[in-house]
mmCIF file as gemmi writes it, N, C-alpha and C atoms, coordinates in Angstrom:
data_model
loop_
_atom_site.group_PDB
_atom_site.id
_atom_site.type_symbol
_atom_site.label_atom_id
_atom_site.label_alt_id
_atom_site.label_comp_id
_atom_site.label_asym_id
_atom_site.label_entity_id
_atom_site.label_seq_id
_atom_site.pdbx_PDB_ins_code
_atom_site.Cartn_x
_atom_site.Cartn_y
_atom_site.Cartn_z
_atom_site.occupancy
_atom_site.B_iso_or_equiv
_atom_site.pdbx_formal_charge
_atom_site.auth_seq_id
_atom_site.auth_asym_id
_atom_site.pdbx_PDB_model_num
ATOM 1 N N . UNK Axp A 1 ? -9.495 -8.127 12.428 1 0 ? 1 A 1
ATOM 2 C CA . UNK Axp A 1 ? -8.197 -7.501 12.491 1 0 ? 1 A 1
ATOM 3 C C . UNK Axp A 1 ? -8.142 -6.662 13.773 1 0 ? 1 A 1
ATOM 4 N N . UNK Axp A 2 ? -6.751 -6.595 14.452 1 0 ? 2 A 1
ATOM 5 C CA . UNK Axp A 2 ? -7.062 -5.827 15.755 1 0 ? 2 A 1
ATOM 6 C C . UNK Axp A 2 ? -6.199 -4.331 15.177 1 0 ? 2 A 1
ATOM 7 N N . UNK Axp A 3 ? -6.292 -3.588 16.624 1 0 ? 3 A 1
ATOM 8 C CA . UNK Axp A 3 ? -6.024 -2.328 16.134 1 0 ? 3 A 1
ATOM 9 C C . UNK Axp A 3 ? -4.075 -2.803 16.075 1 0 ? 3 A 1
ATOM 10 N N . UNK Axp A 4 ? -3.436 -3.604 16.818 1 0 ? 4 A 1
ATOM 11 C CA . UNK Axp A 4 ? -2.13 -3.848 16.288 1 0 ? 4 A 1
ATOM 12 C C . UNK Axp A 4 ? -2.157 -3.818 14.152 1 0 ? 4 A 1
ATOM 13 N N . UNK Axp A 5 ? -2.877 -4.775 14.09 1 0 ? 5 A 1
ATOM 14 C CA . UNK Axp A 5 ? -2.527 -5.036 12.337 1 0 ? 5 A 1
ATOM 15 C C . UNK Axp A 5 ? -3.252 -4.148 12.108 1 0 ? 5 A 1
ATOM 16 N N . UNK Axp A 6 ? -4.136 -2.861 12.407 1 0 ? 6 A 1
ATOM 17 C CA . UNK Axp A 6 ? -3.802 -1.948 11.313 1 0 ? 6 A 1
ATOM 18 C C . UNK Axp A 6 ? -3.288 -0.993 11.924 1 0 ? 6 A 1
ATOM 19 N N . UNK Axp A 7 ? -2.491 -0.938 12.679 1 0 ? 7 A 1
ATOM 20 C CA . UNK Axp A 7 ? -1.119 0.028 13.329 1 0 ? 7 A 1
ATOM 21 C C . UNK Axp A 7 ? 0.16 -0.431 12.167 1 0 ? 7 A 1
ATOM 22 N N . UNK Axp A 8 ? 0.094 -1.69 11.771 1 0 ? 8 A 1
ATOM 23 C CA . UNK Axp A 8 ? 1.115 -2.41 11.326 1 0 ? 8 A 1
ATOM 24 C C . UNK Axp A 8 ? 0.393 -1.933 9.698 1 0 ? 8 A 1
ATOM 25 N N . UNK Axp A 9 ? -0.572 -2.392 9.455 1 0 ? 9 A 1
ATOM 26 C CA . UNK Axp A 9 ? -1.045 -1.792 8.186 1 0 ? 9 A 1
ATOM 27 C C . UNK Axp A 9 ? -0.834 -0.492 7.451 1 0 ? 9 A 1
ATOM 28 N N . UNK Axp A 10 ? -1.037 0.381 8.245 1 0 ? 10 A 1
ATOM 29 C CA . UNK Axp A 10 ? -1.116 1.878 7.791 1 0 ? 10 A 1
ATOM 30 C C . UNK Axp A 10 ? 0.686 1.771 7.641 1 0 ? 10 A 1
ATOM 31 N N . UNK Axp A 11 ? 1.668 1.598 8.723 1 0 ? 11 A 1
ATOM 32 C CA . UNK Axp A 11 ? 2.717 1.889 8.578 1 0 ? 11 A 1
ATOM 33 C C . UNK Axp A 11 ? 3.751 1.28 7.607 1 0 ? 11 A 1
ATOM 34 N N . UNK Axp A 12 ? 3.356 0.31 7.224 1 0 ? 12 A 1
ATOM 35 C CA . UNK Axp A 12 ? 3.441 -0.921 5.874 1 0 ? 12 A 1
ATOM 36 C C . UNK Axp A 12 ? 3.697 -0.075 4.452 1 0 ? 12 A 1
ATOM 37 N N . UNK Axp A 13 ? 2.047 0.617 4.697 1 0 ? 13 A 1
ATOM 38 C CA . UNK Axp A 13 ? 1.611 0.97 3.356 1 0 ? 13 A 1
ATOM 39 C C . UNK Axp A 13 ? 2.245 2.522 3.174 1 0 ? 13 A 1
ATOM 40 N N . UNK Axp A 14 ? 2.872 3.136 4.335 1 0 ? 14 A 1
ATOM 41 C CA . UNK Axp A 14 ? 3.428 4.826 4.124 1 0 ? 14 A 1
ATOM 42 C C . UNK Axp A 14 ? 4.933 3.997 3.963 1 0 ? 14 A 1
ATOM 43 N N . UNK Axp A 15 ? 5.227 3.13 4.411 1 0 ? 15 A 1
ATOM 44 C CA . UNK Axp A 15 ? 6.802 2.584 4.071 1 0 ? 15 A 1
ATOM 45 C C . UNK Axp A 15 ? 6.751 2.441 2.76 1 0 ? 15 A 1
ATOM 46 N N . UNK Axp A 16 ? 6.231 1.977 2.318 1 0 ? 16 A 1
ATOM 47 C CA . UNK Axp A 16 ? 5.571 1.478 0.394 1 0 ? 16 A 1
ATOM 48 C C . UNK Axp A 16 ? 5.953 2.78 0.089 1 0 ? 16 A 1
ATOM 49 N N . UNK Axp A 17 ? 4.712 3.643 0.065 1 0 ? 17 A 1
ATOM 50 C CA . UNK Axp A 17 ? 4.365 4.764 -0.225 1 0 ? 17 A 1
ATOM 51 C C . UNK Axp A 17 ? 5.809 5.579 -0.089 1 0 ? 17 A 1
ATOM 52 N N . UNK Axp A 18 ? 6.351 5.734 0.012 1 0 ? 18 A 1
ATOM 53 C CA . UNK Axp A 18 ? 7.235 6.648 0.93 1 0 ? 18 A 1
ATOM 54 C C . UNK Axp A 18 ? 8.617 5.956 -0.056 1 0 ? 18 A 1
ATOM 55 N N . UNK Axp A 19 ? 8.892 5.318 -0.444 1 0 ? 19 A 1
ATOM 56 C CA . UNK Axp A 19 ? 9.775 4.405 -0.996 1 0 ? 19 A 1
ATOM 57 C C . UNK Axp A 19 ? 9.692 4.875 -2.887 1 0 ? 19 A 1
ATOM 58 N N . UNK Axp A 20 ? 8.118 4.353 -2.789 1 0 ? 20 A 1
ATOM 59 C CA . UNK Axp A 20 ? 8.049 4.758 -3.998 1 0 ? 20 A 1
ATOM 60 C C . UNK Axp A 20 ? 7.93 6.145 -4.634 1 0 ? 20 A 1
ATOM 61 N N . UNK Axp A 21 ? 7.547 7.601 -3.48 1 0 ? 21 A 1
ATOM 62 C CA . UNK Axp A 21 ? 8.361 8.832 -3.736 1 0 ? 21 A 1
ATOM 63 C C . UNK Axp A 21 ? 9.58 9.096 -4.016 1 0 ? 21 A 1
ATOM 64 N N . UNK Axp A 22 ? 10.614 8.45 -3.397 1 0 ? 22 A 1
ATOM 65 C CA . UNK Axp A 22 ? 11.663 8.611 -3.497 1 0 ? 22 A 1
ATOM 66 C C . UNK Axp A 22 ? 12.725 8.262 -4.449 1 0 ? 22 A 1
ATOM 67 N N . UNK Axp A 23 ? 11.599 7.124 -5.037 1 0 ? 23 A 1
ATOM 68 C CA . UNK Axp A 23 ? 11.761 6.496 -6.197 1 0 ? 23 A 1
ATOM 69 C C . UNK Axp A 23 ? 11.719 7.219 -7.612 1 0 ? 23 A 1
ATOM 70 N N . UNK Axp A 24 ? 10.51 7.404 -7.734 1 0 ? 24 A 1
ATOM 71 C CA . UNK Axp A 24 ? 10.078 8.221 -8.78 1 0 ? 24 A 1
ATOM 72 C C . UNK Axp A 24 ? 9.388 10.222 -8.453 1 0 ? 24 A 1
ATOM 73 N N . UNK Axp A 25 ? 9.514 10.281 -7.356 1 0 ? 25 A 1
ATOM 74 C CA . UNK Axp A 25 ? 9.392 11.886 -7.333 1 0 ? 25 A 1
ATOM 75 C C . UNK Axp A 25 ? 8.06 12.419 -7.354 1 0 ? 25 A 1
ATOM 76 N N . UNK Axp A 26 ? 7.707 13.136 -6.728 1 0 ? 26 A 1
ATOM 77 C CA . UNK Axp A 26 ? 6.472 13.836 -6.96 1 0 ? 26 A 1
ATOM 78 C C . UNK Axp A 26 ? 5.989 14.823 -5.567 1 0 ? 26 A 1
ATOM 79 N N . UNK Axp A 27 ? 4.889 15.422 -6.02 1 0 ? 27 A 1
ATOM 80 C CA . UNK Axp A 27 ? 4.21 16.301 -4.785 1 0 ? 27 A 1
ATOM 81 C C . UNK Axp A 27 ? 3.934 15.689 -3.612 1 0 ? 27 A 1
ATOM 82 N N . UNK Axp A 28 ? 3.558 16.809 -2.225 1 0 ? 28 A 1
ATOM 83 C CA . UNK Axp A 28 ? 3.07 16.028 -1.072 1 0 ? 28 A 1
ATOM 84 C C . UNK Axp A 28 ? 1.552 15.594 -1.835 1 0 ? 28 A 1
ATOM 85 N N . UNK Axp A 29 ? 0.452 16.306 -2.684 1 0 ? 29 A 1
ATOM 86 C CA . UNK Axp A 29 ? -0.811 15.937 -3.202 1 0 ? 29 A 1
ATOM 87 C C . UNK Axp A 29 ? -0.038 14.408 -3.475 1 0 ? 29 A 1
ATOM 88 N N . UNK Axp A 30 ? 0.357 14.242 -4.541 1 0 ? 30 A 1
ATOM 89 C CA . UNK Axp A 30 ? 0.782 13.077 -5.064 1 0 ? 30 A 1
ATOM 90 C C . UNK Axp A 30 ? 0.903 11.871 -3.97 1 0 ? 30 A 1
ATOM 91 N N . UNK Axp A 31 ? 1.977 12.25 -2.816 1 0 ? 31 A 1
ATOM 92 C CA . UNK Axp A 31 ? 2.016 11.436 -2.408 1 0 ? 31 A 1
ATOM 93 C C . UNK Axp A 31 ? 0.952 10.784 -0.71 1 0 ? 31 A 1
ATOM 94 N N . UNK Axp A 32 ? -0.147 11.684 -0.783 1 0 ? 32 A 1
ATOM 95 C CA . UNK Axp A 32 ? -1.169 11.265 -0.141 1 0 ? 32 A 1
ATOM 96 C C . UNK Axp A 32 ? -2.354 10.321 -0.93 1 0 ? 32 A 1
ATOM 97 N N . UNK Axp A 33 ? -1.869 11.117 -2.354 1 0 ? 33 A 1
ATOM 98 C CA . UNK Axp A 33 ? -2.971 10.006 -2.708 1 0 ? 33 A 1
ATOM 99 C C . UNK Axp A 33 ? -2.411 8.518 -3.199 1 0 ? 33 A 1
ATOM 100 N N . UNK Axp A 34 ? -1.5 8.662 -3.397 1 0 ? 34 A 1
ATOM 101 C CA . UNK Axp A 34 ? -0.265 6.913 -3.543 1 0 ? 34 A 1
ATOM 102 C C . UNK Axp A 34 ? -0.981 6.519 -1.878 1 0 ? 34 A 1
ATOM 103 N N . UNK Axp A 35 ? -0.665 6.996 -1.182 1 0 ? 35 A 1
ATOM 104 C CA . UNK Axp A 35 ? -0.794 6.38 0.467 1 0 ? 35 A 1
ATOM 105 C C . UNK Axp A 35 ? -1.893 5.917 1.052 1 0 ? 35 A 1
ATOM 106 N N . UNK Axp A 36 ? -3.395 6.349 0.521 1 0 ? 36 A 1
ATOM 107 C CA . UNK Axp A 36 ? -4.468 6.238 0.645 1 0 ? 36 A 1
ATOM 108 C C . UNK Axp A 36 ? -5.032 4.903 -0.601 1 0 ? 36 A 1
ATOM 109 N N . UNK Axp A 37 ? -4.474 5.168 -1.679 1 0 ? 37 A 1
ATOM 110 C CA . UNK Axp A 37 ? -4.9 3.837 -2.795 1 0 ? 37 A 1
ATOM 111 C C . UNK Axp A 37 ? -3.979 2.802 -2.291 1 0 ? 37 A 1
ATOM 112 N N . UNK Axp A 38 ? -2.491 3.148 -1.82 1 0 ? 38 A 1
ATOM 113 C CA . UNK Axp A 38 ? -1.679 1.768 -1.372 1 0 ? 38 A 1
ATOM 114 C C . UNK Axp A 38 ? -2.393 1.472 0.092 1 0 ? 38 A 1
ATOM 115 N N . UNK Axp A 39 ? -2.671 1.913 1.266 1 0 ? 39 A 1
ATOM 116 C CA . UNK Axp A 39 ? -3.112 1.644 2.274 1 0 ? 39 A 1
ATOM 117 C C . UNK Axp A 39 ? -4.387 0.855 1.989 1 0 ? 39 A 1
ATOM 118 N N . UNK Axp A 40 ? -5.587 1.368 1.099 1 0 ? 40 A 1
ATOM 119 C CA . UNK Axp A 40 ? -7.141 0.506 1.046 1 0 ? 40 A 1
ATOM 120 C C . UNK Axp A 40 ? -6.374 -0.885 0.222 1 0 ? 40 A 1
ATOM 121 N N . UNK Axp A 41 ? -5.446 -0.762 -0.789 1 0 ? 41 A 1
ATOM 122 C CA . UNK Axp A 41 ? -4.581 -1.908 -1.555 1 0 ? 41 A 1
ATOM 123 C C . UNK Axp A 41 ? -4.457 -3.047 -0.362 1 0 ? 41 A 1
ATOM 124 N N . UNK Axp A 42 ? -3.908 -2.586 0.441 1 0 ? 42 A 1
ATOM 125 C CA . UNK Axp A 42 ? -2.943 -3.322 1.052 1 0 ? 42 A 1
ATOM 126 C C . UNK Axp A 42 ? -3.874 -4.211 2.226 1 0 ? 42 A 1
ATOM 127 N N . UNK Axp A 43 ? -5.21 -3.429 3.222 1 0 ? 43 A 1
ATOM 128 C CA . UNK Axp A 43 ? -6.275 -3.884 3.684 1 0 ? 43 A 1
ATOM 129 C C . UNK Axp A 43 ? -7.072 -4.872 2.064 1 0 ? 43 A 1
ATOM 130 N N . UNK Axp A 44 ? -7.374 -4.66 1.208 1 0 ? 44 A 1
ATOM 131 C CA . UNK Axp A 44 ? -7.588 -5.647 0.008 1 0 ? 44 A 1
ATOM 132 C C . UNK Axp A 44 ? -7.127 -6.816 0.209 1 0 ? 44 A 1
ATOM 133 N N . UNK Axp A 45 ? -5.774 -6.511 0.268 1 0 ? 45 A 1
ATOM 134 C CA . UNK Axp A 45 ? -4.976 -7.671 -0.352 1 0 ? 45 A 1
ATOM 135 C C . UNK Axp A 45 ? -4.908 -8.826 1.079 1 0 ? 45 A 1
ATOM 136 N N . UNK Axp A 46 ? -4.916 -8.215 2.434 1 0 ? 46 A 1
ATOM 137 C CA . UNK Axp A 46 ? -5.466 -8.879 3.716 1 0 ? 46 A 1
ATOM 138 C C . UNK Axp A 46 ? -6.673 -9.605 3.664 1 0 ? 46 A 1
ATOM 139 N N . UNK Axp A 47 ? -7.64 -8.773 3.014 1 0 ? 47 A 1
ATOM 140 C CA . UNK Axp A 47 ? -8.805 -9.285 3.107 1 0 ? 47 A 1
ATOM 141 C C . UNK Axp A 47 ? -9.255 -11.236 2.157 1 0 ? 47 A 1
ATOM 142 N N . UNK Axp A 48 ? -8.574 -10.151 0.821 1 0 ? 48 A 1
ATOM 143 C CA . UNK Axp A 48 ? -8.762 -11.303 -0.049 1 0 ? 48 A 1
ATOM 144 C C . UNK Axp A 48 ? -7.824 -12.99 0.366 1 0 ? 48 A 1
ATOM 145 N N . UNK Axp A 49 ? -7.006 -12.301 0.593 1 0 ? 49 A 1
ATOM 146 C CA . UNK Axp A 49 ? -6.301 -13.739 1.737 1 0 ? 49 A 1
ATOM 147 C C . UNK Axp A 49 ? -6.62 -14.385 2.759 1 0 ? 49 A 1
ATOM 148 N N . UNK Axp A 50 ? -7.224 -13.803 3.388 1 0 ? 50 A 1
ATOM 149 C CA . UNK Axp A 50 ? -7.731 -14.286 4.596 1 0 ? 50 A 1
ATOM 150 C C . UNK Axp A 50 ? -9.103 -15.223 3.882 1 0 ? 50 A 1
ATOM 151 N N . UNK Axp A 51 ? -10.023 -14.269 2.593 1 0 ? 51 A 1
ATOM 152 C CA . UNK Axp A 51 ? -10.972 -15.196 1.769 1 0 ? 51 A 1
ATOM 153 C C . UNK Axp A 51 ? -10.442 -16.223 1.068 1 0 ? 51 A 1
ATOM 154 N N . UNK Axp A 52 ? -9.556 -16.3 0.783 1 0 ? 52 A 1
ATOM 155 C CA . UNK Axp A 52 ? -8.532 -17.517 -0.105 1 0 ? 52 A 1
ATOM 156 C C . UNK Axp A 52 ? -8.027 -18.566 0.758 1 0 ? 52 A 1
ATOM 157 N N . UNK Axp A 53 ? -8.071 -18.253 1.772 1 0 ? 53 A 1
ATOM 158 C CA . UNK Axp A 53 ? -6.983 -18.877 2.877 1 0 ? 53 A 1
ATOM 159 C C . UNK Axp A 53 ? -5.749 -19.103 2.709 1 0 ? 53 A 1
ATOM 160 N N . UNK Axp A 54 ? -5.131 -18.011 2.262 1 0 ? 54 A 1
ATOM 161 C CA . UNK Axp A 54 ? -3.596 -17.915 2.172 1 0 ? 54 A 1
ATOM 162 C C . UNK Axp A 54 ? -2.854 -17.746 3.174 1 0 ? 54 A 1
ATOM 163 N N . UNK Axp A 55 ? -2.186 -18.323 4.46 1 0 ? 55 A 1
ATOM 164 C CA . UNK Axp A 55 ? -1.671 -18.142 5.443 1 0 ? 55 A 1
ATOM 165 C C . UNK Axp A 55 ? -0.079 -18.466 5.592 1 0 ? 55 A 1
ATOM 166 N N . UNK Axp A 56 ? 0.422 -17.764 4.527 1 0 ? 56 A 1
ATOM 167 C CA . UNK Axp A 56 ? 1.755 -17.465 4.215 1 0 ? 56 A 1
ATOM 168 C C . UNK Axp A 56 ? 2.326 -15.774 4.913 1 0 ? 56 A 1
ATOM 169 N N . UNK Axp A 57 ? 2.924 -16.23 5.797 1 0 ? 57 A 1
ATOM 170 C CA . UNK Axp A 57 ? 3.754 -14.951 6.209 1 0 ? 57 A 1
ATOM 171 C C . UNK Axp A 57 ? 2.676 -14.141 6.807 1 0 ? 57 A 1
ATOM 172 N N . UNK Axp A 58 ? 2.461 -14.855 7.979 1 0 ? 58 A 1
ATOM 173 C CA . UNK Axp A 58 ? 1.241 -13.883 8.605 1 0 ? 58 A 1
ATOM 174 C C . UNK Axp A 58 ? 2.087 -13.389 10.24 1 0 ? 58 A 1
ATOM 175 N N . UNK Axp A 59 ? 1.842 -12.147 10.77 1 0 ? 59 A 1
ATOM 176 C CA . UNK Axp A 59 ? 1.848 -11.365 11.901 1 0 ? 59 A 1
ATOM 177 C C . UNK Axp A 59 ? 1.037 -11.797 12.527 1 0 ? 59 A 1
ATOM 178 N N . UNK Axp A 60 ? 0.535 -12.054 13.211 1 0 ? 60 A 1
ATOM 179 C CA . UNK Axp A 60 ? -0.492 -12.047 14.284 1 0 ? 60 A 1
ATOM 180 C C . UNK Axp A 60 ? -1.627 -12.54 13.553 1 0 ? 60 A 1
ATOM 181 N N . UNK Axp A 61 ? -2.914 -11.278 13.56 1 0 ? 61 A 1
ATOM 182 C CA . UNK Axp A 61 ? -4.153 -11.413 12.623 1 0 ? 61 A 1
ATOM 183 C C . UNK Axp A 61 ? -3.584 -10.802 11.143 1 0 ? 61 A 1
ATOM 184 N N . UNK Axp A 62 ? -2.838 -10.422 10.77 1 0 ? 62 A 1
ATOM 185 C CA . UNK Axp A 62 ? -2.379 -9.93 10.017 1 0 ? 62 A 1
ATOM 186 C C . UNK Axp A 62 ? -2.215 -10.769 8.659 1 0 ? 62 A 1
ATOM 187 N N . UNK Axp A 63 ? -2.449 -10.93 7.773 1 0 ? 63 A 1
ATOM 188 C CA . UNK Axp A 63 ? -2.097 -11.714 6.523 1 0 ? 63 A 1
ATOM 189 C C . UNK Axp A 63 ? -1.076 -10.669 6.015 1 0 ? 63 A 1
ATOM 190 N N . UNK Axp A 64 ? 0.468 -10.99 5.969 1 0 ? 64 A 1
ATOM 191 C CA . UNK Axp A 64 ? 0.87 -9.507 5.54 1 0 ? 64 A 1
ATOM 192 C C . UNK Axp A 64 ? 1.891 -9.919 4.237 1 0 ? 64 A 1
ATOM 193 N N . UNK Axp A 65 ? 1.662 -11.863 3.473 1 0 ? 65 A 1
ATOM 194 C CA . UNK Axp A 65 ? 2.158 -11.478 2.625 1 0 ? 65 A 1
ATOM 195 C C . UNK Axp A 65 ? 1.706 -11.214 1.463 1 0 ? 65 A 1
ATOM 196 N N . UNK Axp A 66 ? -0.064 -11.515 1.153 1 0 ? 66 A 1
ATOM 197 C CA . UNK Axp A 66 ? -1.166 -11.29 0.651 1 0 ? 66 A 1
ATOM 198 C C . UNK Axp A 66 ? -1.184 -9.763 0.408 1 0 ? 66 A 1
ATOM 199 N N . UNK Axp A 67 ? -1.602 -9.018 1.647 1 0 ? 67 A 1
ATOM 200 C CA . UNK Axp A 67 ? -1.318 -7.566 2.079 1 0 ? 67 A 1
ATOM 201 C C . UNK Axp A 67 ? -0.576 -7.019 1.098 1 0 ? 67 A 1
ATOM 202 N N . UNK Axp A 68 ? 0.753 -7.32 1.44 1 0 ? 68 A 1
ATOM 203 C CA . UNK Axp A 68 ? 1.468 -6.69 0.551 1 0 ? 68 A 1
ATOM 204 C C . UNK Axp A 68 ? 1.766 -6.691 -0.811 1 0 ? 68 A 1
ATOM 205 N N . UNK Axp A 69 ? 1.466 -8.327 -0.975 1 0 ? 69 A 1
ATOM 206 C CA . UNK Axp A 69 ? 1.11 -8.267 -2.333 1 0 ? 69 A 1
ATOM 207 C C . UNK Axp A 69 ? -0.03 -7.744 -3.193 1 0 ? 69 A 1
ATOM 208 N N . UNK Axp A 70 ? -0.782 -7.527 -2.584 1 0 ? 70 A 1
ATOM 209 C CA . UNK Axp A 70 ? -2.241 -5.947 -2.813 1 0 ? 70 A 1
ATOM 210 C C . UNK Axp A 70 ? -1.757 -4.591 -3.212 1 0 ? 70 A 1
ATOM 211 N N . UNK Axp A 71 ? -0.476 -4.479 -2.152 1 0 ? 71 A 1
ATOM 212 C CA . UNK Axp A 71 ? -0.603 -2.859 -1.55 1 0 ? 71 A 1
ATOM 213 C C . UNK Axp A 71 ? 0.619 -2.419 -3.034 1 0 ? 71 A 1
ATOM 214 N N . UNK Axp A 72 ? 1.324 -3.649 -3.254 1 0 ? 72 A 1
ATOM 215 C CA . UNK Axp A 72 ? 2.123 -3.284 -4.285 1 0 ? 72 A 1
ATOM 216 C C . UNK Axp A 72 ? 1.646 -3.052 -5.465 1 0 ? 72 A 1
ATOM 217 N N . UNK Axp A 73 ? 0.754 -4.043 -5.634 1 0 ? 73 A 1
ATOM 218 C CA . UNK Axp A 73 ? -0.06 -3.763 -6.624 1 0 ? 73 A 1
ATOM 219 C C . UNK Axp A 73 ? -1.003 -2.711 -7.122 1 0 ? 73 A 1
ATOM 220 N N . UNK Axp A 74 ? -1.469 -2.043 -6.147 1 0 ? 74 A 1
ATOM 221 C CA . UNK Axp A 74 ? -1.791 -1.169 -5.778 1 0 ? 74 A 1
ATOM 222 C C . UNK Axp A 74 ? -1.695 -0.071 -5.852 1 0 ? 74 A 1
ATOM 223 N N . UNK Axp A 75 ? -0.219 -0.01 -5.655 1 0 ? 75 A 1
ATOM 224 C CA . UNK Axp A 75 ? 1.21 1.246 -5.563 1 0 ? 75 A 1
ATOM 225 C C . UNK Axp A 75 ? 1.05 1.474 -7.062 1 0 ? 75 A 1
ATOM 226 N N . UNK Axp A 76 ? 1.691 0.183 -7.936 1 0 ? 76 A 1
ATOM 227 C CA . UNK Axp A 76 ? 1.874 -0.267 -9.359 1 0 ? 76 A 1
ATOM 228 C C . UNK Axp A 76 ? 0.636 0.763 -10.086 1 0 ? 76 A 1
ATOM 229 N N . UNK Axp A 77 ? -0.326 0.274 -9.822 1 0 ? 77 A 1
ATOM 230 C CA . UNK Axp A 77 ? -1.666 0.608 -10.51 1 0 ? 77 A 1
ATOM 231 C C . UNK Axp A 77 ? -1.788 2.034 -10.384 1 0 ? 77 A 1
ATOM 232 N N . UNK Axp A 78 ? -1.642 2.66 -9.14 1 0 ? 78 A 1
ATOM 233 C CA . UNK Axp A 78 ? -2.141 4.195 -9.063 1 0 ? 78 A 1
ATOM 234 C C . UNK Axp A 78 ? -0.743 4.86 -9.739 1 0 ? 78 A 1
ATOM 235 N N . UNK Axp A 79 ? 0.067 4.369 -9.421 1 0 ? 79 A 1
ATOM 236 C CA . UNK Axp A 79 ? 1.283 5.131 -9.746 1 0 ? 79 A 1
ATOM 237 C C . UNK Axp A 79 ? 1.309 5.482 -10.776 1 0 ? 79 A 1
ATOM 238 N N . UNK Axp A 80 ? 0.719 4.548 -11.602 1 0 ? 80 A 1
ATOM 239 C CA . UNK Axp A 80 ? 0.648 4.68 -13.56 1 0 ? 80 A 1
ATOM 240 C C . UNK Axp A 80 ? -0.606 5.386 -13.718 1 0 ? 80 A 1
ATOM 241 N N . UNK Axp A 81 ? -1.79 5.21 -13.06 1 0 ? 81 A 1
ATOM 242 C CA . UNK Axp A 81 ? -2.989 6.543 -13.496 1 0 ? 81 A 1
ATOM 243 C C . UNK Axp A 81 ? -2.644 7.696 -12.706 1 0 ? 81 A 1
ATOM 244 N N . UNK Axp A 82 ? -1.919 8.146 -11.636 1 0 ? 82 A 1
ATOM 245 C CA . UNK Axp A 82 ? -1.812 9.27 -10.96 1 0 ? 82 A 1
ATOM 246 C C . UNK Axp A 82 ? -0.564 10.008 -11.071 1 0 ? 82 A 1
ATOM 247 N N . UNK Axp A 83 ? -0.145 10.033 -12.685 1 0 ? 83 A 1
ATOM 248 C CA . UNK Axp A 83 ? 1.092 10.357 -12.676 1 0 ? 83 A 1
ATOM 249 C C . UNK Axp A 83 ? 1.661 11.643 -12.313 1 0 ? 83 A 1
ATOM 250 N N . UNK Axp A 84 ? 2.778 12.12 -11.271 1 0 ? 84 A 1
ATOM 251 C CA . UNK Axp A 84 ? 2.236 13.317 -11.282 1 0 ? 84 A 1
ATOM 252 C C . UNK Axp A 84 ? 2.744 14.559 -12.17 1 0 ? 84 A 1
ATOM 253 N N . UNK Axp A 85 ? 2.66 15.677 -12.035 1 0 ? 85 A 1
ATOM 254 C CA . UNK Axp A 85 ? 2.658 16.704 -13.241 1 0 ? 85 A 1
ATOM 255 C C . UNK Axp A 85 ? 4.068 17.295 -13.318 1 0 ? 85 A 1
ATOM 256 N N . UNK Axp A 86 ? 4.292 17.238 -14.304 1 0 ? 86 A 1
ATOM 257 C CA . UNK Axp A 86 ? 5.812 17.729 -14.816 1 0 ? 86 A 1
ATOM 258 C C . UNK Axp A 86 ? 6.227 19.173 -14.374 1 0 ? 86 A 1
ATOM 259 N N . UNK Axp A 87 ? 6.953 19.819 -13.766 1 0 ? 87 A 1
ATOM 260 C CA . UNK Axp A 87 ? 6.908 21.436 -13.32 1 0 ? 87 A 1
ATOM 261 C C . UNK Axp A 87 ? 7.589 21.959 -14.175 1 0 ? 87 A 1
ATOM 262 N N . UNK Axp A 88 ? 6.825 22.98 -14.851 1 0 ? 88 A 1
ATOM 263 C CA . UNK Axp A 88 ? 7.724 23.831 -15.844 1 0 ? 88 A 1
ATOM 264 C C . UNK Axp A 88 ? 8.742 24.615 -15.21 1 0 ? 88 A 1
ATOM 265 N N . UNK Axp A 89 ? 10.043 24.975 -15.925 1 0 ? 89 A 1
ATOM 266 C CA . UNK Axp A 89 ? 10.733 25.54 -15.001 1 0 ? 89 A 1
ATOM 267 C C . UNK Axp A 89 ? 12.349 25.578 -15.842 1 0 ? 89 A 1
């Protein structure tokens, strides 16, 4: 992977990330750690494609529809164990 696809990576996965705050709400804590489980998600989901040889919707070196189908998953998964905390008030 060159440093383009993970320039393109990281910014992928805070677009995700960033989407799905706005979506459902939460802290800046909250939403670093969505950004960090969707970002390693989303390098996953590159990786495992590139091992599959899935070469659907690719950027450059980039596998990015694999990728994203990781990073969502990803999103999905942490979002439901990292729920974040209700503010009394």
């Amino acid at each position: 992977m060159t440093i383009h696809g993970l320039a393109l990576s990281v910014l992928a996965a805070l677009t995700l990330t960033s989407l799905a705050i706005l979506i459902r709400g939460g802290t800046m804590r909250y939403w670093a750690a969505l950004a960090l489980s969707t970002w390693v998600s989303f390098l996953a989901g590159h990786f495992f494609g590139e091992l599959a040889g899935w070469h659907f919707w690719r950027l450059g070196s980039l596998n990015f529809f694999p990728a994203l189908l990781g990073a969502v998953l990803g999103l999905l998964i942490s979002g439901t164990l990292l729920r974040p905390v209700p503010r009394e008030g």
